[in-house]
N, C-alpha and C positions, 0 to 999 in steps of 0.2 A: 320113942315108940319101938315095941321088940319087933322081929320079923314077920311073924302072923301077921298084927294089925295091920302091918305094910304089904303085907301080899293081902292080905282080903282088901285095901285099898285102890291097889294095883288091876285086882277081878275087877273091882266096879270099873273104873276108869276104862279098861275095855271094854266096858260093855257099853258106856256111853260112845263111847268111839266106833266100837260098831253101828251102832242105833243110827249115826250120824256119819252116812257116805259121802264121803267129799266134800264135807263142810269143814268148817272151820272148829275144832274142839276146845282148843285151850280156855277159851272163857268159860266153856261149860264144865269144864274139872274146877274149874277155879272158883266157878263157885258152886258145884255144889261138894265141895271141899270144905267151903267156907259155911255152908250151910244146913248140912246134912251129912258130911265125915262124922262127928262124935257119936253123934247118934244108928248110924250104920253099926259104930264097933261097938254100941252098950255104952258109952260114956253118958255124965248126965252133965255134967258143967266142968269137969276138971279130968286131966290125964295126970296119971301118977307116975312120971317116971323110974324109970329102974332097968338093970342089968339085961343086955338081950338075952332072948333064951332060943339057940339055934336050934332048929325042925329040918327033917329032911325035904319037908311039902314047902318049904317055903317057893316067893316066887324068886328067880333070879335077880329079879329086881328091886330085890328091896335090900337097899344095899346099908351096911351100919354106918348110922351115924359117926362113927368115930373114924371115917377117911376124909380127907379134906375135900372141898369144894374143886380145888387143883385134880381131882380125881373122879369127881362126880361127876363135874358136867361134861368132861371128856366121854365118858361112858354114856351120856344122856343123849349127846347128842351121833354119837356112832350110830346107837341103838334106832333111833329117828332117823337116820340115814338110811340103814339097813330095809328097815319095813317100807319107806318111802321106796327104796329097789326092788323090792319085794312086789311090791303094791303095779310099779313101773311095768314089772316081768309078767304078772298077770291081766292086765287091761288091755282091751281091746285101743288101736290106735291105727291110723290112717297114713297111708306116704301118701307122700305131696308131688312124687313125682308119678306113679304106676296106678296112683288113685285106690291101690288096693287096702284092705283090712284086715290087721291082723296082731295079734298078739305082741310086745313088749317085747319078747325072748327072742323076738325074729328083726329087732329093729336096732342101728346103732344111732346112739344120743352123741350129737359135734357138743364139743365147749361151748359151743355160743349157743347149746339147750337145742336145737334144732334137731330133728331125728328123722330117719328117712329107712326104709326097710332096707336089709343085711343085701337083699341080691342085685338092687337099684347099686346103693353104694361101692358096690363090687362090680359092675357091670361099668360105672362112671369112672372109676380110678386106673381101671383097665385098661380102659380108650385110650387116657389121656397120657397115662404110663408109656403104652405102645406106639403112641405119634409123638411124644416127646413135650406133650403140649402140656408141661408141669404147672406152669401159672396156672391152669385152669383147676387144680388138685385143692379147691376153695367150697366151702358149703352152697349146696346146690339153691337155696333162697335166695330169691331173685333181688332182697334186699339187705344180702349178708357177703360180705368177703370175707369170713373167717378161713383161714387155711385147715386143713382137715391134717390132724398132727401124725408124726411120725409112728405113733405106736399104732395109733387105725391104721395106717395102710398096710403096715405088715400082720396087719390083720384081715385084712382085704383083699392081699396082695397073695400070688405063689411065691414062694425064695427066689426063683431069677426075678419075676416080675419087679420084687422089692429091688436085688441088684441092682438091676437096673435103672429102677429109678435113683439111686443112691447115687449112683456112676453120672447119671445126669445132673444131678443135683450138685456135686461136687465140680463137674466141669462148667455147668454155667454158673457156680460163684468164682471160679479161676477165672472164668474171662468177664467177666465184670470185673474183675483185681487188674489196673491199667499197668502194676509192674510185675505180674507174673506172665509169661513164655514158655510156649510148649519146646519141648526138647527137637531138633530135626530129625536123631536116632531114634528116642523110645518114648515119643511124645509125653515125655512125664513135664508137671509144669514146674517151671522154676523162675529163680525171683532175676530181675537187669536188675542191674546198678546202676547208674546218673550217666556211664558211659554206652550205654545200650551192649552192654556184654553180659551172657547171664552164665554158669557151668552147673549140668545134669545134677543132681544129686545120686541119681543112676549108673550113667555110664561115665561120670564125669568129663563129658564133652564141654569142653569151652567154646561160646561160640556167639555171634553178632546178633544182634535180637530184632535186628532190621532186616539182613539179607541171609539170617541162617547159615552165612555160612563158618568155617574156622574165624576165631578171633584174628580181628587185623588192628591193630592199635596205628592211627596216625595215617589212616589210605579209607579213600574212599569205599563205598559198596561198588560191587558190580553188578552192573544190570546185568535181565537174564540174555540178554543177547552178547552180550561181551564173556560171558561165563559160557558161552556154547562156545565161541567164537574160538575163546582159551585154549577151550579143551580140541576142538578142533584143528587148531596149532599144534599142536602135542602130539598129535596123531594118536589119540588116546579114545578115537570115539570115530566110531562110523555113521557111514548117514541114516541107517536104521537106527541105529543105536541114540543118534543126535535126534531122533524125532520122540526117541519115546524119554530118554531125560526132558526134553523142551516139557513135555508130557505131565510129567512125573514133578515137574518144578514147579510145573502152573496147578497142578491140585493141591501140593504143600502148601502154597502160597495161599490159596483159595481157605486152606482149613486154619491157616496161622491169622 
């Protein structure tokens, strides 16, 4: 069949499709395809095959016969995706959290189909971004824990806001990892070995992955009272100065 017939095919099948909002179409192309195509184009019982003959009025979609299947239905169903976003970007639609009503264009759609309005979404990511409270960065349906992916939030998100979730996202899969170790210099994480010694890939510090401090092979850790104690031998620390290392050792400790 040349181009023409398949764009004047193409007209009707829209128009059935219009006629029918929100219904189901395909059976009704399919048959009145089957039933009243020949007859649309002038046919009386037979089509004559032969050479297409290209127009400028053709529709875009009447595509020639001589490209493979491998290419057609690639394009069939793009095409069907498109107008389905189309259709999405013009209807009205409801968030489930604000209760308000409004247009597709204003709404983001999660993977698990769920859609919830642009300022809801931005308003939820933000929170939980800013208290740190990332588990909770999940589709807001009460019977869904889809995570809400990487690409929405930096769509959601300002540039630090994203930052910083990145920066937390990365540090709490470090400390979920039972052999990687913040550095005691430049807190960068790095991996112990079976000896509980791990070295900076930063500043290249080698060092104890128990008590932080320089690598000691074959000697106990010390505690932090024998480490004040040390240094207070040494005459190397005064009693101010011994309160705020005490200080200073117990918040390390605290974040290690």
């Amino acid at each position: 069949m040349d181009g023409p017939n398949v764009s004047r095919l193409c007209e009707m099948l829209d128009t059935i499709w219009a006629e029918l909002p929100g219904q189901e179409v395909v059976y009704q192309w399919v048959e009145w395809i089957r039933s009243s195509s020949l007859p649309h184009l002038g046919f009386d019982r037979t089509i004559t095959l032969g050479p297409d003959v290209p127009t400028h009025k053709e529709d875009y979609r009447a595509i020639s016969r001589s490209l493979s299947l491998k290419s057609v239905i690639p394009s069939m169903f793009s095409y069907s995706s498109r107008k389905c976003h189309q259709v999405f970007l013009e209807d009205l639609h409801m968030c489930m959290i604000c209760l308000n009503q409004t247009k597709g264009s204003n709404f983001i759609k999660l993977p698990c189909e769920h859609l919830f309005c642009v300022k809801c979404m931005e308003t939820l990511c933000k929170m939980h971004v800013k208290e740190g409270t990332l588990f909770q960065l999940i589709c807001p349906d009460t019977k869904c824990n889809a995570s809400i992916p990487p690409y929405l939030l930096k769509r959601l998100l300002s540039e630090e806001e994203f930052e910083r979730w990145d920066r937390l996202t990365l540090e709490k899969a470090l400390d979920s990892m039972s052999d990687v170790v913040q550095c005691p210099r430049c807190a960068i994480g790095c991996l112990e070995d079976e000896d509980n010694n791990a070295q900076c890939p930063k500043c290249f510090f080698v060092f104890c992955s128990l008590c932080k401090d320089s690598r000691h092979p074959g000697k106990q850790c010390l505690t932090l009272e024998e480490k004040i104690r040390q240094r207070q031998a040494a005459g190397k620390m005064s009693a101010r100065e011994m309160v705020e290392e005490l200080m200073s050792i117990k918040e390390l400790l605290q974040r290690c």
